[in-house]
C-alpha positions in Angstrom: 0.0 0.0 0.0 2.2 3.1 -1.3 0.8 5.2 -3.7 -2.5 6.6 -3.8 -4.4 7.1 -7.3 -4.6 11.1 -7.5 -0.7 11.0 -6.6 -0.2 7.3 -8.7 2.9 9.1 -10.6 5.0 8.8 -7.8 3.3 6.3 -6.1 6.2 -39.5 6.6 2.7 -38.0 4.4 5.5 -36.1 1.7 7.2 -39.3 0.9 3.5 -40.3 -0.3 3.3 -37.1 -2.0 6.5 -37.3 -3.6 6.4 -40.6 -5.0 4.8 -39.7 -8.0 7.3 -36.6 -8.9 8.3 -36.9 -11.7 12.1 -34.5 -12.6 14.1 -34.5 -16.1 17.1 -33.3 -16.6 17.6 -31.8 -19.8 20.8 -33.1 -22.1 20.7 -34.6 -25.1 17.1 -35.4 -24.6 14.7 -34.9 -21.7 14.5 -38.2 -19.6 11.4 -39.3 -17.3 13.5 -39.8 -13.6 12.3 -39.9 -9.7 12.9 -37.2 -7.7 16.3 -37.6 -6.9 17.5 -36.2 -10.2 19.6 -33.0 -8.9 20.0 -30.0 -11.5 22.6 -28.4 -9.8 25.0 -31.5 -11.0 24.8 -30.5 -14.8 23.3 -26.7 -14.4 20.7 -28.1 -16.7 17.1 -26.4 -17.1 14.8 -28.5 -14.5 11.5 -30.3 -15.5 9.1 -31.1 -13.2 5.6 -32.8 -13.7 3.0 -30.9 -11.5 -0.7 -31.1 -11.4 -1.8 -29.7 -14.9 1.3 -30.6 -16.4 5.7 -30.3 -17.1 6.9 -27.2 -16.6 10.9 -26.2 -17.3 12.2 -23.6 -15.2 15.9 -22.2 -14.8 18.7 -23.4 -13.3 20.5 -20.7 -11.2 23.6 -20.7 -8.6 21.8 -23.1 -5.7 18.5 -21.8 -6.6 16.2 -22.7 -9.7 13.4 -20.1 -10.5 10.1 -21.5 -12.0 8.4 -18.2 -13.5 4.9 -17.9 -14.4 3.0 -20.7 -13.7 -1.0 -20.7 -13.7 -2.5 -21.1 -10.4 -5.8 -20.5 -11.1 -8.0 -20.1 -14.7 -8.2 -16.2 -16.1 -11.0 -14.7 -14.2 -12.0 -12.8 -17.4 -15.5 -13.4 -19.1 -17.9 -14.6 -17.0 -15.3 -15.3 -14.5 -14.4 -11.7 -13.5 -15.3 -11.0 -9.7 -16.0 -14.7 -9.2 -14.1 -16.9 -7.1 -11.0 -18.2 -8.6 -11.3 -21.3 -10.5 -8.5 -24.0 -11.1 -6.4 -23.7 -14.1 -6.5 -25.8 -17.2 -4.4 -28.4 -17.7 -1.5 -28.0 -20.7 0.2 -30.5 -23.5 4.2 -30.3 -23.7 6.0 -29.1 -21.3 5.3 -25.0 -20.6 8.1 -22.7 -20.3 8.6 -21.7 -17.0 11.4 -19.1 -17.7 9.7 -15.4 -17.7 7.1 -14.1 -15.5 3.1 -13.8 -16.8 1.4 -11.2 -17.2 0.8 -8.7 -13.8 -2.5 -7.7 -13.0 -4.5 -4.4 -14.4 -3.1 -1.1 -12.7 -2.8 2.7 -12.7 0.8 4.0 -14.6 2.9 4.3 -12.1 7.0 4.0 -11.0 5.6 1.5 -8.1 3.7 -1.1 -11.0 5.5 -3.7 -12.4 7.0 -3.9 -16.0 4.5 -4.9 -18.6 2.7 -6.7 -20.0 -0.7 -6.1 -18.1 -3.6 -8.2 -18.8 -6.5 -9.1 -16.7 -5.6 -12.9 -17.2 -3.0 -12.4 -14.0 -3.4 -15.4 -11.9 0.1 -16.4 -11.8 3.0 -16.8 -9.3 7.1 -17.9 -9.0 8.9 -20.1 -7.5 12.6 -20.2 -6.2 13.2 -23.1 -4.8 17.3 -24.4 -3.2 18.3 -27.1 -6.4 16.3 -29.3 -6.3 17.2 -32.5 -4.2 15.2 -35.3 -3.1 16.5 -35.7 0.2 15.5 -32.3 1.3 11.7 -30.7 2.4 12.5 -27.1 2.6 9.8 -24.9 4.3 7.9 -22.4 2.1 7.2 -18.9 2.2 4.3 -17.2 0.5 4.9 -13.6 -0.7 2.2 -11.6 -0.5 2.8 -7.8 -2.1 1.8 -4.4 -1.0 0.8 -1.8 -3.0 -2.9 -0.2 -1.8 -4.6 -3.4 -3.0 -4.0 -1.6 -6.5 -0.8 -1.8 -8.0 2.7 -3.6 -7.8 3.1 -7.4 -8.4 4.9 -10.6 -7.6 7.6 -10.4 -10.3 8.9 -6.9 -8.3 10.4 -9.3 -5.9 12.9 -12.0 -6.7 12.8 -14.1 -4.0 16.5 -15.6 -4.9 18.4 -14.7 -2.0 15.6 -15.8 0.6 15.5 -19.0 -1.2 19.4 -19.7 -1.1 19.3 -19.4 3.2 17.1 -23.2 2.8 13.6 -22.6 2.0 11.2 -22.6 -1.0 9.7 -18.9 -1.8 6.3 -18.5 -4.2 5.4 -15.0 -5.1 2.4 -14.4 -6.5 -0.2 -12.4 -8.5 -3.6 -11.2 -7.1 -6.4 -9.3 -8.7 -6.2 -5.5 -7.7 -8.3 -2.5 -7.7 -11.7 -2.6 -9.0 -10.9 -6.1 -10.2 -10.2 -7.5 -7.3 -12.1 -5.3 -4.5 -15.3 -4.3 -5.6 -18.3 -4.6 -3.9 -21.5 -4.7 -5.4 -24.7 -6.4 -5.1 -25.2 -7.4 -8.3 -22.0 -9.2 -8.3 -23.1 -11.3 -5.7 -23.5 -15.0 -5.7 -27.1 -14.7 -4.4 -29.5 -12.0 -3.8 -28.5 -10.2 -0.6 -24.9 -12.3 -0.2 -21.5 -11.2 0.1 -19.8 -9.4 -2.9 -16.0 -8.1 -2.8 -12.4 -9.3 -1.5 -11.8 -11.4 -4.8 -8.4 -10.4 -4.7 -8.2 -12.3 -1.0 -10.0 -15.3 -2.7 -7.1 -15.2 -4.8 -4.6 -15.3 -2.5 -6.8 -18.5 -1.0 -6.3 -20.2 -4.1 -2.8 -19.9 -4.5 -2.1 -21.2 -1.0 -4.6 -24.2 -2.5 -2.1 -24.5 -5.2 0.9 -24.4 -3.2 -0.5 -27.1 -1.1 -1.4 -29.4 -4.0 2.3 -28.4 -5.9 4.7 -27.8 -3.7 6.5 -30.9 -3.1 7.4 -31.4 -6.7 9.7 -28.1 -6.1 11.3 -29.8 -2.8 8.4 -27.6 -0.4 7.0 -29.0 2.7 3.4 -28.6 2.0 2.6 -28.5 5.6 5.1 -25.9 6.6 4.1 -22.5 5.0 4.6 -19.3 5.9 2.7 -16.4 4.8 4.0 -13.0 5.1 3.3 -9.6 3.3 3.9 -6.4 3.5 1.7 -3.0 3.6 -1.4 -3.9 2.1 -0.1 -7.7 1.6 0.5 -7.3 5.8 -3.5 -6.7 6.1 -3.9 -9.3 3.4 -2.0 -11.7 6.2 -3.5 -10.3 8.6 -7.0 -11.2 7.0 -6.1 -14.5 6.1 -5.5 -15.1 9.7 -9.3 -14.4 10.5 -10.8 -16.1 7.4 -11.6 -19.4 7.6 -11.3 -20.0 4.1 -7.8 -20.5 4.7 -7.6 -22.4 7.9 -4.8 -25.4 7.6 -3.4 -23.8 3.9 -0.5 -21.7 6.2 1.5 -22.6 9.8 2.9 -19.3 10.2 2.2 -15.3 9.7 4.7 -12.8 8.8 2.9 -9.1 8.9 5.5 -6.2 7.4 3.7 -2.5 7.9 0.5 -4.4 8.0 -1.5 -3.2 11.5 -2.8 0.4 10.1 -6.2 -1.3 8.5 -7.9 -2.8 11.5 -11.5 -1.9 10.8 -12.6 -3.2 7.9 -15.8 -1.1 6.1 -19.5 -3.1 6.5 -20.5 -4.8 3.5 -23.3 -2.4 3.3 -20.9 1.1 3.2 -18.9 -1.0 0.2 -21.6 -2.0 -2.0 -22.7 1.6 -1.4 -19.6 2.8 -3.0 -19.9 -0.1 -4.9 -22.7 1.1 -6.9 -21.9 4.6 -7.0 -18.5 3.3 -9.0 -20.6 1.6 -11.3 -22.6 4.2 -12.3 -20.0 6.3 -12.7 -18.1 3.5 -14.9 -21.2 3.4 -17.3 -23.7 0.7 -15.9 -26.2 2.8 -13.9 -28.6 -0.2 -14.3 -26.4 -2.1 -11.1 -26.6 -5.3 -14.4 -23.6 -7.8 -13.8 -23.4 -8.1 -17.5 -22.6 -4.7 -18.3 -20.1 -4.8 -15.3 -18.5 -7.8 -17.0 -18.9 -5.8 -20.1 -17.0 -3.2 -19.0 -13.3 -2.7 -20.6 -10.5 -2.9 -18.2 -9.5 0.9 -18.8 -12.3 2.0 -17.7 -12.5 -0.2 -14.3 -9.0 0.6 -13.4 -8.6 4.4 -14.3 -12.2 5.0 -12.1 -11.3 3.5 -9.5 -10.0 5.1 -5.8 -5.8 4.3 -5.4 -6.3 2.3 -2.5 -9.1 -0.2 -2.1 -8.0 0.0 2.0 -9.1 -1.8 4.4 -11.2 -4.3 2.6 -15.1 -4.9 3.7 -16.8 -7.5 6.0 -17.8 -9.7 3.4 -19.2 -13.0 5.9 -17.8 -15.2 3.3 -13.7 -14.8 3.4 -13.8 -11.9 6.4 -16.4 -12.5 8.5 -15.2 -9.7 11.2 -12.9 -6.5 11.3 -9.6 -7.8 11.6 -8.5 -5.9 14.7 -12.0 -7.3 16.1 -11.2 -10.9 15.4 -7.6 -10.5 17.2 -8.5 -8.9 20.1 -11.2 -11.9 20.8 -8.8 -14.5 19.6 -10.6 -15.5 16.5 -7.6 -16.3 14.7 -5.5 -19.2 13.4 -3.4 -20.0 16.2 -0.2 -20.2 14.2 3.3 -17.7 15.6 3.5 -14.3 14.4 6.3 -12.5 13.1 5.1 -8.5 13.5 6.9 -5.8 12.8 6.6 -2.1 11.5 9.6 0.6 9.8 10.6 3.5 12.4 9.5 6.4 9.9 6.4 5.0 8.3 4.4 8.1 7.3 7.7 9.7 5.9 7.3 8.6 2.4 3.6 9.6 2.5 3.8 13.3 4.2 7.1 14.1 2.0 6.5 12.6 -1.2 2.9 12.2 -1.6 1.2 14.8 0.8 -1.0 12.5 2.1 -1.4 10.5 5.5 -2.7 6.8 5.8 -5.2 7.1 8.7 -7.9 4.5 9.2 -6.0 2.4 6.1 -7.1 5.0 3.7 -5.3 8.0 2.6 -6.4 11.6 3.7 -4.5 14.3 1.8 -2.8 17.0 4.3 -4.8 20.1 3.5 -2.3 22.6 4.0 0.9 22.4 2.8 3.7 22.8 3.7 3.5 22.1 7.2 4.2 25.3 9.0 3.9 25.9 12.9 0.7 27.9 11.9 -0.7 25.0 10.2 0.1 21.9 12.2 -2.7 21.9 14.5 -5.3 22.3 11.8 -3.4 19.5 9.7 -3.3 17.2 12.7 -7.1 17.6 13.7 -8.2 16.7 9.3 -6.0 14.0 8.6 -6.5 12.4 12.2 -10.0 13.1 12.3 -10.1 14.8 16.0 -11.2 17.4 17.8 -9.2 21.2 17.9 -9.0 20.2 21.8 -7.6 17.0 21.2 -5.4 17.5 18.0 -3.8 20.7 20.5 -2.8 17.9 23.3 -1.3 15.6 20.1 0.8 18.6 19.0 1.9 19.4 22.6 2.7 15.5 23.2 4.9 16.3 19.5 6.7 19.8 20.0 7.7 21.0 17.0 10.9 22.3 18.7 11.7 18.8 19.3 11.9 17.5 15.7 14.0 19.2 12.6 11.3 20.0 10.6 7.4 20.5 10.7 7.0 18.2 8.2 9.2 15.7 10.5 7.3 16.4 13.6 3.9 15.6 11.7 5.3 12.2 10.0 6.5 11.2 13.3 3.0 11.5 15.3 1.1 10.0 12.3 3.3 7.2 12.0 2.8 6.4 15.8 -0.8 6.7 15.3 -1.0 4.8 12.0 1.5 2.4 12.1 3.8 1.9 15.8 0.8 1.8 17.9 -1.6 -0.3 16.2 1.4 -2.9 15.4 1.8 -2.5 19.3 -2.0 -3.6 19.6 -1.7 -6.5 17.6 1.4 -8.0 19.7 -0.4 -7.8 22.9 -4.0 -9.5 21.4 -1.7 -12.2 19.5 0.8 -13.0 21.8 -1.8 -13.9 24.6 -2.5 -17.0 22.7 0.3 -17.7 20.2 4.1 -17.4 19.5 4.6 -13.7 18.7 8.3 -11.5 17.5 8.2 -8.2 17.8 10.4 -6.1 15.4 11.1 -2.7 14.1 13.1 -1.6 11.2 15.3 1.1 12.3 18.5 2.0 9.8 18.0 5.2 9.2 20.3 5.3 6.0 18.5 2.7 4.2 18.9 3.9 0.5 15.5 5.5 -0.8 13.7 3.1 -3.6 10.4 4.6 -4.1 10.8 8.6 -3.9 13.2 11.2 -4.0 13.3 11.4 -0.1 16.8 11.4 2.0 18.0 7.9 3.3 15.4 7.1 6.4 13.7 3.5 7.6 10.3 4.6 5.9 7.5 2.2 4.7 9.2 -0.2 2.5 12.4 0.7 3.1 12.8 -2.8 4.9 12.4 -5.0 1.2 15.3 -4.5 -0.1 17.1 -6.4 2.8 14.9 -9.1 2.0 14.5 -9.4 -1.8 16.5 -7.7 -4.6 13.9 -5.2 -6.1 14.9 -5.0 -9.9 12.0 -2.6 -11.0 12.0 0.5 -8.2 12.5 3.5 -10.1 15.5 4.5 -7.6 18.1 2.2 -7.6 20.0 1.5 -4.5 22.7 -0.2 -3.1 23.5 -1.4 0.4 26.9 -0.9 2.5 29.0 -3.5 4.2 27.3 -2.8 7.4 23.5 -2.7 5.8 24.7 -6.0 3.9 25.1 -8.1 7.4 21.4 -6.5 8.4 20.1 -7.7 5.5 21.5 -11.5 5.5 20.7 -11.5 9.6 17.0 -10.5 8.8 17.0 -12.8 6.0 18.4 -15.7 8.2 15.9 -14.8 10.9 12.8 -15.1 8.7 14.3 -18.1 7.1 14.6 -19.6 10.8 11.1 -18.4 11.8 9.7 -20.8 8.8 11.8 -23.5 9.7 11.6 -23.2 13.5 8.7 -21.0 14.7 11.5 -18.7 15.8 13.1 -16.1 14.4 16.3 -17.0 16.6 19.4 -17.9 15.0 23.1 -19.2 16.1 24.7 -15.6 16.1 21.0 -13.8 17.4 18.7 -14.7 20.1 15.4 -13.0 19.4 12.6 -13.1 22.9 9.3 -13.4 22.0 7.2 -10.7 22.7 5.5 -11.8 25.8 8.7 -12.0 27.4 8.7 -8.3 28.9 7.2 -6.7 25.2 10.6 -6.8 23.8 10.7 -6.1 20.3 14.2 -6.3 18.0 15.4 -3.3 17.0 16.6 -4.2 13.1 20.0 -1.8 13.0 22.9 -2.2 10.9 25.6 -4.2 11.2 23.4 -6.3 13.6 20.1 -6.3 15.5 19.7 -5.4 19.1 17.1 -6.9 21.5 15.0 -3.4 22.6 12.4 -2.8 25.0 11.7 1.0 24.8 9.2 0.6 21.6 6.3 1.8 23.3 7.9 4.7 25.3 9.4 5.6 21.4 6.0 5.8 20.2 4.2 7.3 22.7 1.7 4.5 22.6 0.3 5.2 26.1 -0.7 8.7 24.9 -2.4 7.1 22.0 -4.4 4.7 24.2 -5.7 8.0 26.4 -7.1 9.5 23.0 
């Protein structure tokens, strides 16, 4: 979730499973084998047979990459905003070397490369060479971007991958394609409508539990993580029981700002209003399914934040759910960036309060106008937004503008993230973290070096498409393979722990780790940072 539309310029049971793998390695000729055949002996282009058919994928330096592959059919036709359906199955064997297709967006530096097309349901897979002797745990990648832009091939999972585990990025359907509610899109009269794009994310887990194995996966070790608007879309899949059993562990980056999820009532609402606007003032499926994809994706809002109560895949708000435990009890990895609002207040003029963005209404931010900008974007009273800006001095910060993005993140981002600890880790595993290097190299906007929402990716994935290129020091390099390590344990282990880092669990005094370079410290000051007993008075 980084852009928003009007600023979108900027913005035992696996030895049964495995006995029927079938692996070539291509030579002379492609040979049927079992699934001992390594690729890594010959450096030769792996085939695999998976459910729907062979696939050939890329041999790399310890990791092969399988790009593109169809987990689900193209919701186009009478399949748009319908659940997602299984994929067809395929003759010959399908090249698996360049990445599909990513879903219908706004222009933007934050979107993917094309091609676009609406036929999107894809994902990748990096996998350690394969071996038969090895079940490496997997790790679903879930992207931000506002449920409306960016895509799986923005992330090369590579690096994660080489540290021992298996990591699938995928595709989901965005924006009006993948979030609108309307009533004439539902099932039956007076049901839910919306949150296809979750359903999606549903039926790649699906896939990843049918398919894994035959890329050296454990199908019943699976970690989910996502960041921004792919943290709520974790965070959601925690509630829904739609996806109960498909995942054994949560990883939320930046994802705690969108608690509150709108009624399906308020969505259709908008729902219909969008519709009408679009061209089909009759509320007819048809002529929604009519529509051309131009017209659904330049009409619709640049964030689809925070999703709706649908009953069918949410059935509650999310920050509902966790506070009364209705959750799947799996450990949680949680975590938020020091200076989340930054990138919003500098480069976009805009705040993400409530999960949806609020522009700042005067700008710049002087001392004249900061009350009056705290009391619109926050939503509160002159008296109260008067207490916030004596709780934030301006003489205490650099800048007005700095002063304002550090409040806002603590309201948006720290204290909400904060929340979600405390309700998860009463009944399950929870880590604590916060991203705090301060000279992490700007990706998304021309902004100085600060730990700012997604400034944490790049220590996880390489990022090949951001429209600022950046490289990491010596120092930033060691963060990077400790976190990497540390989410690589946390699949393996349920701990993010690793020989050279010892990280408590959160219930264990409300210690979070503070992610610095050259290596992380254990910290127990995040509230205090935040002011999050202030917040909780408000």
């Amino acid at each position: 979730m980084r852009t928003s539309h009007s600023k979108r310029a900027l913005l035992g049971a696996l030895g049964a499973v495995l006995t029927g793998l079938a692996l070539t390695s291509v030579a002379a000729e492609a040979v049927e084998t079992g699934p001992a055949t390594a690729a890594s002996s010959s450096h030769a282009a792996p085939i695999l047979r998976i459910e729907g058919g062979t696939v050939r994928g890329t041999a790399g330096s310890g990791v092969d990459e399988f790009l593109g592959l169809p987990y689900a059919a193209p919701p186009i036709g009478s399949l748009r905003w319908r659940p997602a359906q299984p994929p067809a199955e395929w003759d010959g064997v399908r090249d698996a070397t360049h990445f599909a297709p990513s879903c219908p967006q706004p222009r933007s530096p934050f979107a993917p490369p094309p091609p676009f097309s609406e036929n999107c349901l894809y994902l990748n897979v990096y996998t350690p060479t394969l071996r038969h002797d090895r079940h490496w745990p997997v790790l679903v990648w879930i992207h931000g971007g506002g449920f409306t832009e960016d895509g799986a091939r923005n992330y090369d999972g590579a690096k994660l991958a080489a540290n021992g585990m298996v990591v699938v990025t995928i595709n989901y359907r965005l924006g009006a394609l993948g979030f609108l509610a309307h009533p004439a899109l539902a099932r039956r009269p007076g049901g839910p409508a919306g949150n296809y794009g979750l359903m999606d994310q549903i039926a790649a887990l699906r896939w990843v539990r049918q398919n894994i194995a035959h890329f050296g996966g454990e199908a019943h070790n699976v970690t989910i993580a996502g960041q921004s608007a792919g943290g709520v879309s974790v965070l959601g899949l925690l509630i829904s029981h739609r996806s109960r059993g498909l995942f054994q562990r949560a990883i939320v980056q930046s994802g705690a700002f969108a608690l509150n999820q709108q009624p399906l009532a308020a969505a259709e609402a908008a729902g219909e209003a969008f519709a009408a606007a679009a061209g089909c003032p009759d509320q007819a499926a048809d002529c929604l399914r009519n529509l051309p994809v131009d017209a659904l994706v330049s009409n619709f809002p640049g964030a689809a934040i925070p999703g709706v109560i649908d009953g069918r895949v949410l059935p509650e708000s999310i920050g509902t759910a966790l506070a009364a435990g209705h959750f799947a009890h799996v450990p949680i990895l949680n975590g938020v960036n020091h200076s989340e609002e930054l990138i919003f207040v500098a480069g976009l003029h805009v705040t993400v309060s409530g999960g949806t963005f609020v522009p700042i209404p005067e700008e710049p931010i002087t001392a004249d106008s900061y009350q009056t900008d705290i009391a619109t974007v926050l939503g509160v009273s002159t008296a109260r937004a008067a207490a916030i800006a004596a709780e934030y001095p301006l003489e205490a910060f650099p800048s007005p503008e700095v002063a304002f993005s550090t409040l806002v993140s603590d309201a948006n981002f720290a204290c909400p993230a904060l929340r979600v600890d405390r309700w998860t880790s009463r009944r399950v595993p929870t880590f604590a973290y916060q991203f705090n290097d301060d000279k992490a190299p700007p990706r998304f906007a021309p902004l100085p070096p600060a730990a700012t929402h997604s400034s944490e990716l790049q220590y996880l994935f390489d990022q090949p498409n951001t429209p600022i290129p950046g490289t990491l020091d010596a120092d930033q390099q060691a963060l990077a393979a400790s976190m990497r390590a540390a989410w690589t344990s946390f699949a393996v282990s349920r701990d993010p722990s690793t020989r050279s880092l010892a990280w408590p669990a959160f219930n264990q005094g409300q210690q979070s780790m503070s992610l610095v370079p050259p290596r992380p410290q254990v910290w127990a000051g995040f509230s205090d940072a935040h002011h999050c007993s202030f917040w909780a008075t408000g």
